[in-house]
C-alpha positions as CSV (number, residue, x, y, z in Angstrom):
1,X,116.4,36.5,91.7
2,X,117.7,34.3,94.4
3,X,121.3,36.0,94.4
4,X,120.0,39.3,94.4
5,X,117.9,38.5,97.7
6,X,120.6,36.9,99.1
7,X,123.1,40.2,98.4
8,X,120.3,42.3,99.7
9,X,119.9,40.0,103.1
10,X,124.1,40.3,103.2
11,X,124.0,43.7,103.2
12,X,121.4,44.5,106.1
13,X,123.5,42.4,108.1
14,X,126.4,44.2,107.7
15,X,125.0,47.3,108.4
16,X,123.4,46.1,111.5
17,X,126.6,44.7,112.5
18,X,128.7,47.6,111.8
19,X,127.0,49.6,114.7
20,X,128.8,47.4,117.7
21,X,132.2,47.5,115.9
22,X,131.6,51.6,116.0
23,X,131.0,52.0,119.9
24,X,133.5,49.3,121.2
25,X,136.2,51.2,118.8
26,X,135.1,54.4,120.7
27,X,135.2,52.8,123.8
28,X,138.5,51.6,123.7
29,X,140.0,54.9,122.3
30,X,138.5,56.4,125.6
31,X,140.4,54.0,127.8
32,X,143.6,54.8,126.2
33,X,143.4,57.9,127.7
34,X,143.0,56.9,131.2
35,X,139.4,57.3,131.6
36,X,136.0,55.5,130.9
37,X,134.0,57.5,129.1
38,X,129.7,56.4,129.5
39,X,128.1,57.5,126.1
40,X,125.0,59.5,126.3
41,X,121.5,57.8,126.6
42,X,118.8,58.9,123.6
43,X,117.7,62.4,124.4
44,X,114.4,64.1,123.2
45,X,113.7,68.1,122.8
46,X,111.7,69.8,125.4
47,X,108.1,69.5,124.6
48,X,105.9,73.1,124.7
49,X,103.6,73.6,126.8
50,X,101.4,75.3,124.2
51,X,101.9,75.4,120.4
52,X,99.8,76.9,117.9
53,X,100.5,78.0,114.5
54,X,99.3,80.6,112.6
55,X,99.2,80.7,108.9
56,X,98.6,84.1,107.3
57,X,95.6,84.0,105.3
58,X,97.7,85.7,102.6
59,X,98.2,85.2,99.6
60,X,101.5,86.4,97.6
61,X,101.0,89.0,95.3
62,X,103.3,89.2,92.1
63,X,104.1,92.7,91.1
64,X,107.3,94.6,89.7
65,X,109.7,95.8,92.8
66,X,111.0,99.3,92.5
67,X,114.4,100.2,93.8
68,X,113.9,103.2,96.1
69,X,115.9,105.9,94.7
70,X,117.3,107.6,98.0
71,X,117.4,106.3,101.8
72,X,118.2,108.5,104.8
73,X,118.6,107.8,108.3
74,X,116.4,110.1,110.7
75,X,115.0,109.9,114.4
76,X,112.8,107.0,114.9
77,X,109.5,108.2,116.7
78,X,107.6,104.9,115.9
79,X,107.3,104.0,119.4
80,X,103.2,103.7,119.6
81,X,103.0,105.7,122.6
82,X,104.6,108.7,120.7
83,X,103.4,111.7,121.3
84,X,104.7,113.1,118.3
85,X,104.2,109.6,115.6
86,X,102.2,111.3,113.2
87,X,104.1,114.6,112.9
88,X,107.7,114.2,112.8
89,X,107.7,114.5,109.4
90,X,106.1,116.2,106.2
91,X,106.4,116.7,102.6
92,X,106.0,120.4,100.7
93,X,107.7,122.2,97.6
94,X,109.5,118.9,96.3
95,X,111.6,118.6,99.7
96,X,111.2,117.0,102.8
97,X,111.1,118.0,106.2
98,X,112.0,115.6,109.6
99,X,114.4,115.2,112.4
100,X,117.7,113.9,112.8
101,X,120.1,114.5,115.7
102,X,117.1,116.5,117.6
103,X,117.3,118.3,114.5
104,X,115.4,119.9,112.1
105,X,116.6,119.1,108.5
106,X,115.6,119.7,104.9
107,X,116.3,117.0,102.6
108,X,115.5,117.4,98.6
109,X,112.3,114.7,97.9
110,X,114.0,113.7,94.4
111,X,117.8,113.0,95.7
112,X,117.9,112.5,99.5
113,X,120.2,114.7,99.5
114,X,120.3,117.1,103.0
115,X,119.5,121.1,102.1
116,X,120.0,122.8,105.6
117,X,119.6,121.8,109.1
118,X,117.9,123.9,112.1
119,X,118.2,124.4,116.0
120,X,119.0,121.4,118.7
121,X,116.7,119.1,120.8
122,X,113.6,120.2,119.0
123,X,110.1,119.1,120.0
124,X,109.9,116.6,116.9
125,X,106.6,118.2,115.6
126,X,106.5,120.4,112.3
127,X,103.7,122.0,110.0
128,X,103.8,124.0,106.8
129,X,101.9,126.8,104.8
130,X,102.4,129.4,102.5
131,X,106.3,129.3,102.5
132,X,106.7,128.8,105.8
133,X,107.6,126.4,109.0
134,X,105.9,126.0,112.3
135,X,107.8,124.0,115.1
136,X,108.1,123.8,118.6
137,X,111.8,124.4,120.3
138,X,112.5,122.2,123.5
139,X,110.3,124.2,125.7
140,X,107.9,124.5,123.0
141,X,108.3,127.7,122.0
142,X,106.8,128.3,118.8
143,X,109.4,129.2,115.9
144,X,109.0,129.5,112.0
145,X,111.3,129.2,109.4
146,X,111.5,129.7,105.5
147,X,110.9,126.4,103.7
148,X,113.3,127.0,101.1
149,X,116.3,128.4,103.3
150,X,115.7,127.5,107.0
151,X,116.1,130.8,107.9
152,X,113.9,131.8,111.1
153,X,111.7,134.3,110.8
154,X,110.8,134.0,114.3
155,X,110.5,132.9,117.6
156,X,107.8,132.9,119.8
157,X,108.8,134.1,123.4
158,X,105.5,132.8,124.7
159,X,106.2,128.6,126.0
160,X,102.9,126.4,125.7
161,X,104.1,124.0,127.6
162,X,101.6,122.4,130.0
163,X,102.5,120.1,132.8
164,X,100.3,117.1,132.2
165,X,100.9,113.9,131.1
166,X,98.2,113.0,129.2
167,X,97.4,116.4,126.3
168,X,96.6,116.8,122.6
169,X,99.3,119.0,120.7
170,X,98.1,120.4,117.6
171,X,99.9,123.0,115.5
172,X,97.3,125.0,112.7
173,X,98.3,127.6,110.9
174,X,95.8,129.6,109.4
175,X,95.7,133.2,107.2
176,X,97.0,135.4,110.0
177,X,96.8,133.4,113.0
178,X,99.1,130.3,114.5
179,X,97.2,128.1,116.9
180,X,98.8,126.0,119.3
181,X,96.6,123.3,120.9
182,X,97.6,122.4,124.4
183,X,95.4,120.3,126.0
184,X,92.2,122.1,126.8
185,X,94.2,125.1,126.3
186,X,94.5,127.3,123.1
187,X,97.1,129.6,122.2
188,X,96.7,132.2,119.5
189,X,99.6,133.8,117.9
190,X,100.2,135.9,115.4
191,X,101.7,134.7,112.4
192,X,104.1,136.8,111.5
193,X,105.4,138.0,114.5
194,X,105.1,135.1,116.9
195,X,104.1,137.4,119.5
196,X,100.9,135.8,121.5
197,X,97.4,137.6,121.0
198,X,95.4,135.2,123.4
199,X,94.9,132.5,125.4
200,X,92.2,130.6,126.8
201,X,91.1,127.7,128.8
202,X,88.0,125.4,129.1
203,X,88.3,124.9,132.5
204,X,86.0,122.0,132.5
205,X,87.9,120.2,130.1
206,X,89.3,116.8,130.8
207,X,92.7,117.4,130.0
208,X,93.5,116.6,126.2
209,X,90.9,118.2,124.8
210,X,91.1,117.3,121.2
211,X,92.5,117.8,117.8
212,X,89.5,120.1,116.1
213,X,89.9,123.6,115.8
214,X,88.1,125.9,112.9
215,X,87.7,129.4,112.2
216,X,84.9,131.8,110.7
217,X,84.3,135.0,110.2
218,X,86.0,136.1,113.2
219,X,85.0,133.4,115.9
220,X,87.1,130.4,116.6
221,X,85.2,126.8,117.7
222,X,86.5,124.2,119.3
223,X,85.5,121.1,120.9
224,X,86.6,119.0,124.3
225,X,85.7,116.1,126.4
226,X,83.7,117.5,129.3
227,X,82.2,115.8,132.3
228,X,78.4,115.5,133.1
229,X,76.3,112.8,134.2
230,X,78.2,110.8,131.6
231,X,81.3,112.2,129.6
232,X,80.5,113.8,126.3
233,X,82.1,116.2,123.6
234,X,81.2,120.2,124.1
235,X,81.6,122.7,121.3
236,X,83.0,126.1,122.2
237,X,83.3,129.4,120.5
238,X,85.8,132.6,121.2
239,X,86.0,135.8,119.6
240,X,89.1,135.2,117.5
241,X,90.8,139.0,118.2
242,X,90.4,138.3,121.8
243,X,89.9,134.8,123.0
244,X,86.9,135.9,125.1
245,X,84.4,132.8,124.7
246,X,81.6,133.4,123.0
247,X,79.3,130.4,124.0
248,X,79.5,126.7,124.7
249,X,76.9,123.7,124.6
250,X,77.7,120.6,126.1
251,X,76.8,117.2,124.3
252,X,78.0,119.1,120.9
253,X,80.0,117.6,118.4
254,X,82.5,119.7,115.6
255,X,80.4,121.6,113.3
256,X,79.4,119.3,110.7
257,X,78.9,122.4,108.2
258,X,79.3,126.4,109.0
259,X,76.5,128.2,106.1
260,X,75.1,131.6,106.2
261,X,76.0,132.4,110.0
262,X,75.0,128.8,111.2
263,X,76.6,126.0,112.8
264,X,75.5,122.5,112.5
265,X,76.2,120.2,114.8
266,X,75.3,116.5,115.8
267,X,74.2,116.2,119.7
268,X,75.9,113.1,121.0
269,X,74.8,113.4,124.6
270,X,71.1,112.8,124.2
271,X,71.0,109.3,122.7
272,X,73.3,108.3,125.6
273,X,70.8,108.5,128.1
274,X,68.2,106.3,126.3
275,X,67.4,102.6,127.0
276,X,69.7,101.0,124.1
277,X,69.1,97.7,124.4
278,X,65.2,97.3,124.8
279,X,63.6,99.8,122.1
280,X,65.0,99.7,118.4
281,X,64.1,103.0,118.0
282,X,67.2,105.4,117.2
283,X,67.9,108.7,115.6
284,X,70.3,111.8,115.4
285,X,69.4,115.3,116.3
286,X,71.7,118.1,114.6
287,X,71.2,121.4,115.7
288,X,71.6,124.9,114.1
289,X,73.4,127.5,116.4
290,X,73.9,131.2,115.2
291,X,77.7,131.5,114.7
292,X,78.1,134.7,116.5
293,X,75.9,133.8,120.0
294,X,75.4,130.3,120.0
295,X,71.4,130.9,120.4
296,X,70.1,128.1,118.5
297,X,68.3,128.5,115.7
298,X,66.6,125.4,114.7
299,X,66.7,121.4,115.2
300,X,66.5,118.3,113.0
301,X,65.9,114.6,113.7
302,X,66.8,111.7,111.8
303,X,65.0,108.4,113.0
304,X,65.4,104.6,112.1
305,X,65.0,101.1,113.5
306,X,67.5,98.5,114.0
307,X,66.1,95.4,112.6
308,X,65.4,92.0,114.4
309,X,64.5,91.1,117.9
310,X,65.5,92.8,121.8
311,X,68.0,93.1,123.4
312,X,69.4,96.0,120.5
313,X,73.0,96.7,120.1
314,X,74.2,99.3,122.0
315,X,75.0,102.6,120.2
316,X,73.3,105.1,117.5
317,X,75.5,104.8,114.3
318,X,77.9,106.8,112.6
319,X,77.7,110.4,111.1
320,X,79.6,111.8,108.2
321,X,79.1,115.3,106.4
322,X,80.4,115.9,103.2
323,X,79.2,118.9,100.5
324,X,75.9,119.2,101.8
325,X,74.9,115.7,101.9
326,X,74.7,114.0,105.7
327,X,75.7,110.2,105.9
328,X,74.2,108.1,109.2
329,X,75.1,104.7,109.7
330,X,71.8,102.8,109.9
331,X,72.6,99.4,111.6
332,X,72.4,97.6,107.9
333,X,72.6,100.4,105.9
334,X,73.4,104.0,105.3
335,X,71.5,106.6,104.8
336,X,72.2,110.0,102.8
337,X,70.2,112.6,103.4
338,X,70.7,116.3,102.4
339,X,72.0,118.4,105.3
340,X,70.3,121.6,105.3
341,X,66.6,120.1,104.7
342,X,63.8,121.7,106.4
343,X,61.6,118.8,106.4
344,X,60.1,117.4,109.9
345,X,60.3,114.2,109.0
346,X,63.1,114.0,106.3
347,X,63.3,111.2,104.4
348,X,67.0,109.5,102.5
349,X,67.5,110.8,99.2
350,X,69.0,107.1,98.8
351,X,70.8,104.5,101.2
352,X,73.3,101.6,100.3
353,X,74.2,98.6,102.3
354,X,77.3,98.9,105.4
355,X,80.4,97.2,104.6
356,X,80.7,93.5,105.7
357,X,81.9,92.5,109.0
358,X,82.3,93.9,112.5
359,X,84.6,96.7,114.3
360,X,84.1,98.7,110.9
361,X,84.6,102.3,111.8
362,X,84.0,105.4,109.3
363,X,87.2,106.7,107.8
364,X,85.4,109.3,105.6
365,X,84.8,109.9,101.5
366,X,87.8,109.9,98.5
367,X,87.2,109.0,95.2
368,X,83.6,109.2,95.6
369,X,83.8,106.3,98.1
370,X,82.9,106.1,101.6
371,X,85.8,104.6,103.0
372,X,85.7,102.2,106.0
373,X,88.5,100.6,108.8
374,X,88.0,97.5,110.2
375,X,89.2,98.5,113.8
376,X,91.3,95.6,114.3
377,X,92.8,94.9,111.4
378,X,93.1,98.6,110.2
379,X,92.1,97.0,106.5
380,X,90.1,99.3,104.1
381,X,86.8,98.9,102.4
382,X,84.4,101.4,100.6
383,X,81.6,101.6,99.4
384,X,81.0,103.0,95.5
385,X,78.2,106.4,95.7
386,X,77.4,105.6,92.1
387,X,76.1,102.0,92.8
388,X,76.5,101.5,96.3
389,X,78.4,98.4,95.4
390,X,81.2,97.5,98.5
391,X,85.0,97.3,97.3
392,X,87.8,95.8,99.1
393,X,91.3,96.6,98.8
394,X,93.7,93.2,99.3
395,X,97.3,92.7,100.6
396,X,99.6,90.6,100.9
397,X,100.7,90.7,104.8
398,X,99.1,92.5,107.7
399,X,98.9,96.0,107.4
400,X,101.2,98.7,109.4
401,X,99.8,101.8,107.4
402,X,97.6,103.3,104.9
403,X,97.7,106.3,103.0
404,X,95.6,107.5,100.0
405,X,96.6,110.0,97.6
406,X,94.3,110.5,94.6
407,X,94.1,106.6,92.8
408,X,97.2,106.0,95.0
409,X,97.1,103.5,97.6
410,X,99.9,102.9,99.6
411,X,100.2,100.1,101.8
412,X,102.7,100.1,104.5
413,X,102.8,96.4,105.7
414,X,104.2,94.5,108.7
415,X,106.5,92.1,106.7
416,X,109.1,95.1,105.5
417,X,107.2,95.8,102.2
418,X,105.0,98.6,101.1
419,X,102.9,97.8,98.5
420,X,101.2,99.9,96.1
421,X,97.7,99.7,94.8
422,X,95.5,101.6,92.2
423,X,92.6,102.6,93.9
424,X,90.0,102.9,91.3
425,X,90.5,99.2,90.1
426,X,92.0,97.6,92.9
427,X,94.6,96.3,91.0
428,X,98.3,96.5,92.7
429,X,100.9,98.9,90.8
430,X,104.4,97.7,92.6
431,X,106.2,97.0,95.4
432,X,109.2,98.6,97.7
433,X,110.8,96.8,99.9
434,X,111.3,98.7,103.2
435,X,112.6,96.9,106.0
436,X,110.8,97.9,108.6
437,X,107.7,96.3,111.1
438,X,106.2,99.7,111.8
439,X,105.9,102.8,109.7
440,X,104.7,106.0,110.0
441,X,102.8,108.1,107.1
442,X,103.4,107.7,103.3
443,X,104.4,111.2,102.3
444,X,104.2,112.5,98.9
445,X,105.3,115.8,96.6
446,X,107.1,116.4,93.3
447,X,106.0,112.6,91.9
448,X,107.9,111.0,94.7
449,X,106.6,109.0,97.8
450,X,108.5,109.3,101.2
451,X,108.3,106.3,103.0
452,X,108.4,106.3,106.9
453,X,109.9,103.2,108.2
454,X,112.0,103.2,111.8
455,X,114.6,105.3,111.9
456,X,115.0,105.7,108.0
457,X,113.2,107.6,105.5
458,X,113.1,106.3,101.6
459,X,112.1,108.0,98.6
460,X,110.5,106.0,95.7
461,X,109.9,107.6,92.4
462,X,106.4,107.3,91.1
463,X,104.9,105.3,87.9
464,X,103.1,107.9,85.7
465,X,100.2,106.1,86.6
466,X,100.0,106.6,90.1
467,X,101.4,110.4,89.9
């Protein structure tokens, strides 16, 4: 025992000792070349000013990668200020459609492999039906093509370009009839000629306008943002062989339903101009206009009270229609009521519970759920119709975008993954890895997804459970 100390004493000396020996050695070698060098004094890292981490309350998910099965590179319109971000590219007849070069090109959805390519410095914006193409040259002229070919069939001499910076550009194709939605403008063309039928203006229209347009029997309606003693929506309505508009109210929203010759339609402007915070009183009115002349036809109201004690939260809830039912966000609850009730006083035919937490703003229904955003995280949650009970739909890493397709969920996250999740049981299916922050919409046709990441394109065959 007493050796062993006695080595172990021995040896700290002689590592305390070496260090002297070390820097004289140095020093010396430094004179030998005819200069005195001063060794550095003990430095220390720049402290921060402010430091905070942030751990990801995420948790890893363990699921089978796939291998995409095709990549392409293509124009990268993921800057968030994009005009154009949510229609650069689509997916139809098992190939798909996008821009590379200022091009328009065709690629095969199974292979990657590139089909045809069209024009030069094209407006990156592109729609499809029946067959067919709809685009926008550089001076947004309207052209279409054949899907299968790229052929043009056409090419509108008519330019819809308006000089403003701030506008809503919407391409909808309908039966005979190409709109083009400029702004608070709308162009009508016809669809097999390009040549232009009509056009009209709302001339109190602040601008954009916005993205809703709908047709029947033979009048057009659309909606913009028009100024009164406070800014609200106003729904319009033209003859669709001539334009000439037919009627307008202001404080109307899109049509909720169109049914024998009526339009219904949610007023938004009168529930502005009541005292929010003091009364907990709040309802919805929806009002029935005749189709053809606008005169209205009949009114409904839909009241509830916003629980607890004054001052109230601002605001009236949400309102969703969907096959004849109307949904109304009730503070704690919602409420389903049936649209088309005559009733003065019309009661729920039943109500669930809102999603937890705050910023949650209505998405819409799927898979006989009504689906929820949380408007700062852009996460997902719905609520079941059959039970009313609330379903959440996990990650593993902050989400860039979602897209639902049948029981398909695909998750387009911000850590260059997309992940892909069965809707119906929550449970996740697999995983692509991707590369990218941002991404733009998942695409899908023939059993494949398209996945928009910046400046490439993948394609990712799909389990036979997810097809």
């Amino acid at each position: 025992m007493i050796n062993r100390h006695k080595r172990h004493t021995m040896k700290h000396y002689k590592r305390r000792a070496g260090r002297p020996i070390i820097a004289g050695l140095t020093a010396g070698m430094l004179m030998v070349h005819g200069f005195i060098g001063v060794l550095p004094s003990q430095a220390y890292a720049e402290a921060s000013d402010v430091s905070i981490r942030n751990w990801y309350a995420y948790q890893r998910i363990t699921v089978p990668e796939l291998k995409s099965s095709w990549t392409a590179k293509v124009d990268n319109y993921l800057n968030m200020n994009e005009t154009y971000i949510g229609a650069s590219a689509i997916a139809e007849e098992g190939k798909v459609f996008t821009f590379a070069g200022s091009k328009l090109i065709a690629l095969d959805a199974t292979t990657g492999k590139r089909l045809w390519t069209y024009g030069k410095e094209l407006t990156p914006y592109i729609t499809y039906q029946g067959g067919v193409l709809y685009g926008l040259t550089r001076d947004h002229k309207p052209y279409a093509l054949n899907a299968k070919t790229g052929k043009v069939q056409w090419q509108s001499g008519t330019s819809t370009w308006i000089d403003t910076y701030e506008r809503t550009e919407v391409l909808i194709p309908t039966m005979d009839t190409l709109y083009v939605i400029k702004g608070s403008t709308t162009f009508a063309l016809d669809i097999k000629s390009g040549k232009l039928r009509w056009k009209a203006d709302e001339p109190l229209g602040e601008g954009h306008g916005t993205e809703y347009l709908e047709e029947s029997n033979g009048v057009v309606l659309r909606t913009f943002f028009v100024q009164g003693a406070l800014t609200s929506t106003q729904l319009n309505a033209y003859d669709k062989k001539t334009g000439k508009k037919l009627w307008g109210h202001f404080g109307q929203g899109e049509a909720l339903q169109i049914k024998d010759g009526l339009v219904y339609s949610a007023d938004y402007y009168s529930p502005m101009l009541g005292d929010d915070e003091s009364s907990p009183e709040r309802k919805w009115k929806i009002n029935a206009y005749n189709l053809k002349t606008g005169v209205i036809k009949g009114s409904q109201e839909y009241t509830w009270k916003i629980p607890g004690d004054p001052p109230y939260v601002n605001g009236y809830g949400g309102i969703f229609a969907s096959k004849d039912k109307l949904y109304i966000l009730q503070g704690d609850k919602i409420a389903e009521y049936s649209l088309t009730s005559t009733k003065s006083e019309p009661t729920p035919l039943r109500t669930f519970h809102s999603p937890h937490g705050e910023n949650m703003v209505w998405v819409g229904i799927t898979q006989e759920r009504l689906i929820f955003k949380n408007a700062n995280t852009g996460e997902l949650t719905g609520i079941k119709l059959a039970n009313g009970q609330e379903v959440k739909w996990h990650g593993d890493a902050p989400v860039s975008q979602i897209d639902v397709y049948g029981k398909g969920m695909y998750r387009a996250q911000r850590n260059g993954t997309l992940l892909a999740l069965n809707m119906m049981t929550g449970q996740p299916a697999f995983r692509v890895s991707t590369g990218g922050d941002l991404h733009n919409t998942t695409l899908k046709t023939n059993g494949m997804i398209i996945i928009q990441a910046e400046g490439k394109l993948l394609g990712v065959k799909l389990p036979a459970s997810l097809k």
